[in-house]
C-alpha positions as CSV (number, residue, x, y, z in Angstrom):
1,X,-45.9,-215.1,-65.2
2,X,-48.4,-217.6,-65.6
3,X,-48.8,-219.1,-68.9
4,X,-51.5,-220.4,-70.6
5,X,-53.4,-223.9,-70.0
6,X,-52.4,-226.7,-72.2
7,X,-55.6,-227.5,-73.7
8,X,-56.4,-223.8,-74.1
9,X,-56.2,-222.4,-77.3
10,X,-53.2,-220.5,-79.0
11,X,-53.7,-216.7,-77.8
12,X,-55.4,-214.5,-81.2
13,X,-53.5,-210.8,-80.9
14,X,-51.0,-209.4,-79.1
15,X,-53.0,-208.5,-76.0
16,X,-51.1,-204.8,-75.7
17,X,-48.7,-207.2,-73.6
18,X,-50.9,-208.8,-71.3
19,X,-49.6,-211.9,-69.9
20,X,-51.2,-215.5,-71.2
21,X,-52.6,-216.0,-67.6
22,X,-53.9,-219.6,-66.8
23,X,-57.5,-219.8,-67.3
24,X,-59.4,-220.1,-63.8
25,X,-62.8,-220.0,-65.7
26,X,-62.7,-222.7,-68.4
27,X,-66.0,-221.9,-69.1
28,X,-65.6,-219.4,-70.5
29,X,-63.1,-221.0,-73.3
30,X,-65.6,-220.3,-76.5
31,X,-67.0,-216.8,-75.5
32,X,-62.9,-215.8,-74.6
33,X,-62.1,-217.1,-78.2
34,X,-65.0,-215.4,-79.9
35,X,-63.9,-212.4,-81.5
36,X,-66.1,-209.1,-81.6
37,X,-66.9,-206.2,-84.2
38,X,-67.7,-203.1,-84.7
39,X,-71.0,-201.4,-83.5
40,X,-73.1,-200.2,-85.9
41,X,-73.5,-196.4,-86.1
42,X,-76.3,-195.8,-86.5
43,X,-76.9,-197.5,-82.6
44,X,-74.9,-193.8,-81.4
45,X,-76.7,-192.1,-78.4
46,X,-77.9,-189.2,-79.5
47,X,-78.9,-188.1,-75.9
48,X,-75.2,-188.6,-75.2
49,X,-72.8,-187.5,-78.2
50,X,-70.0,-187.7,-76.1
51,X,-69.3,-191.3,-76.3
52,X,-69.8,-191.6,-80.1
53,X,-65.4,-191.3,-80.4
54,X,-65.7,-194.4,-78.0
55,X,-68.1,-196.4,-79.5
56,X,-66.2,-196.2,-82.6
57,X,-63.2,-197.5,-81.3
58,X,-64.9,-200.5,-79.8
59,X,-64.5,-204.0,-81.3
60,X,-64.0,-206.7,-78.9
61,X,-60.6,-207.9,-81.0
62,X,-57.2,-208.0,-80.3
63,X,-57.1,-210.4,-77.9
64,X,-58.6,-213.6,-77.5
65,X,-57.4,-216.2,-74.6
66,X,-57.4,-216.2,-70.9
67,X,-60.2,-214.4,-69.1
68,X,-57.5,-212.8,-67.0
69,X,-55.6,-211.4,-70.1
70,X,-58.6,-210.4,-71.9
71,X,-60.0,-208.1,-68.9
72,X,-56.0,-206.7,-68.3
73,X,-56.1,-206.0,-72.2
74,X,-59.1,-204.4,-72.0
75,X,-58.1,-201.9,-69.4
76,X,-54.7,-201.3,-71.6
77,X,-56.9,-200.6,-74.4
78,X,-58.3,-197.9,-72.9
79,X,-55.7,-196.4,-71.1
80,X,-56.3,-197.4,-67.3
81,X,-52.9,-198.9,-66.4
82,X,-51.2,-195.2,-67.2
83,X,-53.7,-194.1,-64.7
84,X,-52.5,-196.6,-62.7
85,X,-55.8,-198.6,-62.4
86,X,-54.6,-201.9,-64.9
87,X,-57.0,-204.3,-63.2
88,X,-59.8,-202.8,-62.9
89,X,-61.8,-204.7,-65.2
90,X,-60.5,-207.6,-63.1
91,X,-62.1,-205.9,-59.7
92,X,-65.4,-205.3,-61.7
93,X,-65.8,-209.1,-63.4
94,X,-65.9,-209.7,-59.8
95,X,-68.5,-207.9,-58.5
96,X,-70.6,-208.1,-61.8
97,X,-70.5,-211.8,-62.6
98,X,-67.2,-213.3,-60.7
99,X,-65.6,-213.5,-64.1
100,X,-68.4,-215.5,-65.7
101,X,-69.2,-214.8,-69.6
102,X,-72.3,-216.6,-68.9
103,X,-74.1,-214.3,-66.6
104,X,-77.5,-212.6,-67.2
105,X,-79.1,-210.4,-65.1
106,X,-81.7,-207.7,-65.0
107,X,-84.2,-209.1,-66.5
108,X,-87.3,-207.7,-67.7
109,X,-90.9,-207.7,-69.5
110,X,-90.6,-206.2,-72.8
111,X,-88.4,-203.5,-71.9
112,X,-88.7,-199.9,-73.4
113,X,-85.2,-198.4,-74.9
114,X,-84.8,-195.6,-72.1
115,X,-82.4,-193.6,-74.3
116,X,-84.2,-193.2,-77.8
117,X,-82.5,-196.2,-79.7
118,X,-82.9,-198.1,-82.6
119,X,-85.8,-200.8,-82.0
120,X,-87.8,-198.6,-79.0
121,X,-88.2,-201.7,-77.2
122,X,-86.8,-205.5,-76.3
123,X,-88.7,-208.7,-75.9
124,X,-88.9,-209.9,-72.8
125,X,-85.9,-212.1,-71.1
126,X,-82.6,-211.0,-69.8
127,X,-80.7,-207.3,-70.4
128,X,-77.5,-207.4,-69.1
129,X,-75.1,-209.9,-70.1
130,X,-71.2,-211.0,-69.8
131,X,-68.4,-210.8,-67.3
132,X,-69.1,-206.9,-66.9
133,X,-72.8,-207.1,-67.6
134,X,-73.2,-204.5,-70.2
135,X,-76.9,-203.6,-70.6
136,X,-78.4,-203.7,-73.7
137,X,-81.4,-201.2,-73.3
138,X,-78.4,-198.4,-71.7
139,X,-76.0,-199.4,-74.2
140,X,-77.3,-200.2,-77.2
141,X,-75.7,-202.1,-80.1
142,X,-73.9,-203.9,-77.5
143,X,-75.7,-207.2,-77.8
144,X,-75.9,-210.2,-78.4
145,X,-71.7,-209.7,-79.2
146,X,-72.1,-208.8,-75.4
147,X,-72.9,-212.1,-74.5
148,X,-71.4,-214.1,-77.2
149,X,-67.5,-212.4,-77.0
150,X,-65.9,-211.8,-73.5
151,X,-63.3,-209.3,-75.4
152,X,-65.8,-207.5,-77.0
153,X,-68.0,-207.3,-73.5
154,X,-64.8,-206.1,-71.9
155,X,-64.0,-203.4,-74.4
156,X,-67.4,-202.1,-74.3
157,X,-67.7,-201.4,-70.9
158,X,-64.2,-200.3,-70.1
159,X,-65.2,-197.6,-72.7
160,X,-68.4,-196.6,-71.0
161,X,-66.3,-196.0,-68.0
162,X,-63.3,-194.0,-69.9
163,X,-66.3,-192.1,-71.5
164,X,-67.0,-191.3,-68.3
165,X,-63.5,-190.5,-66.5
166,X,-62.5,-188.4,-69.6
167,X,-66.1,-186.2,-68.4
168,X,-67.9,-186.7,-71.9
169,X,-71.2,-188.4,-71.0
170,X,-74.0,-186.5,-69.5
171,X,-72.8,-186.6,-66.2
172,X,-69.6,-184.2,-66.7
173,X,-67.8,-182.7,-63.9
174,X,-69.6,-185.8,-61.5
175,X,-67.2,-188.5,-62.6
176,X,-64.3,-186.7,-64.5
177,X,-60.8,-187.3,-63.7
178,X,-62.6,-189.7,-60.5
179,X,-61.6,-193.4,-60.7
180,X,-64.4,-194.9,-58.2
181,X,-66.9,-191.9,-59.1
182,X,-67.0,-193.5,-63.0
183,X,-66.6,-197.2,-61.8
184,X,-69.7,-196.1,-59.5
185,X,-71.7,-194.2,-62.8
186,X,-71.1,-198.0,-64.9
187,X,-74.0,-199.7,-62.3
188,X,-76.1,-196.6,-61.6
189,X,-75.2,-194.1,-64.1
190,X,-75.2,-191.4,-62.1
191,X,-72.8,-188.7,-60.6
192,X,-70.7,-188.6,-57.5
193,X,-71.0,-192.2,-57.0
194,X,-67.7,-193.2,-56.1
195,X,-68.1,-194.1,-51.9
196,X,-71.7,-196.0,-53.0
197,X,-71.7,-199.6,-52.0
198,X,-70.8,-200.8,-55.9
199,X,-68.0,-198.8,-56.0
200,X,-67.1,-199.7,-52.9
201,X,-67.2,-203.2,-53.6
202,X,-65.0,-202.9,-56.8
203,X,-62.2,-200.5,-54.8
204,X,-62.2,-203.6,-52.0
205,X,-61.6,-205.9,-54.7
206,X,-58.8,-203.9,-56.3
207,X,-57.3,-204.0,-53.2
208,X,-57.4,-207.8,-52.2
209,X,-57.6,-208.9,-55.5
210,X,-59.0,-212.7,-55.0
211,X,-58.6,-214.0,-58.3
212,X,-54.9,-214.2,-57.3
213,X,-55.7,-216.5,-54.2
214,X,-55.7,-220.4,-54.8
215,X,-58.8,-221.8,-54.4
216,X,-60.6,-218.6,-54.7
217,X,-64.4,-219.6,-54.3
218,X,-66.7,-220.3,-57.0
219,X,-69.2,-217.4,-56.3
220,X,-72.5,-217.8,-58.4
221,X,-75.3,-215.4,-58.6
């Protein structure tokens, strides 16, 4: 096991037993040691009931150290290493932002809420955000803790995609019990997705896992 950096700061939380990895993104000390909170309710989906139980459960806190550890805890938390998938938040922070807290993407002119959320509408500027890019007008409620907090991004979006897995978002039968098919519904939100080029991208990630190679290059986007 690695442990943690010397200047890092003490781990917060038992991390459901994930190791104190060493820190190969120091910047993203402060968001890693932010702590999250609970969504408001009244941001559930009423277009999709199904992840209300999830949403509930989401809080972005026990864990706060190592980007590693947080994204491994994550998974634990909801239950993908007993299906045998415990990094895949790791394979996903690589595709979405190569484990940088501090990406934005998607970004849009005064962007309508799609799914009948509080608010109707965003300002201008940026809409995903974090080391999994959680979208704010998809999954609303989720900022700015999404950008701020790397645990709380983490838990969010690993429960979007056990929402899905379980088959109790809209898309049902098209991603349930199906690893890459609800890894493939987090970037496109639709069914059957699992051989599409995102998914793909994650499942060849899983497999070489590069975060483990020294050196491992700096990808920006």
């Amino acid at each position: 096991m690695v442990t943690a950096t010397a200047t890092a700061p003490p781990v917060t939380g038992n991390c459901l037993g994930a190791p104190a990895y060493g820190e190969i993104r120091s910047a993203n000390t402060t968001a890693n040691y932010t702590p999250g909170a609970s969504v408001d309710p009244s941001y559930r989906q009423s277009w999709n009931p199904g992840f209300d139980a999830y949403l509930a459960k989401v809080t972005g806190q026990g864990c706060l150290g190592s980007t590693e550890q947080i994204l491994e805890w994550a998974a634990k938390k909801w239950g993908f290493d007993k299906l045998g998938y415990l990094d895949i938040a790791k394979a996903m922070a690589v595709q979405e932002s190569w484990w940088y807290q501090s990406q934005l993407g998607d970004y849009a002119t005064n962007p309508s809420c799609d799914w009948n959320c509080p608010g109707g509408s965003y300002p201008s500027g940026y809409q995903s955000y974090g080391i999994l890019q959680v979208k704010r007008t998809s999954w609303p409620g989720s900022y700015p803790l999404s950008q701020q907090s790397t645990a709380f991004n983490a838990d969010y979006a690993m429960a979007v995609v056990r929402h899905f897995y379980d088959g109790a978002s809209w898309l049902g039968a098209g991603t349930a019990g199906d690893i890459w098919n609800s890894v493939g519904a987090w970037y496109c939100g639709c069914s059957n997705s699992g051989t599409d080029s995102y998914a793909s991208s994650v499942k060849s990630s899983y497999t070489a896992k590069p975060w483990r190679s020294p050196g491992q290059p700096p990808y920006y986007f």
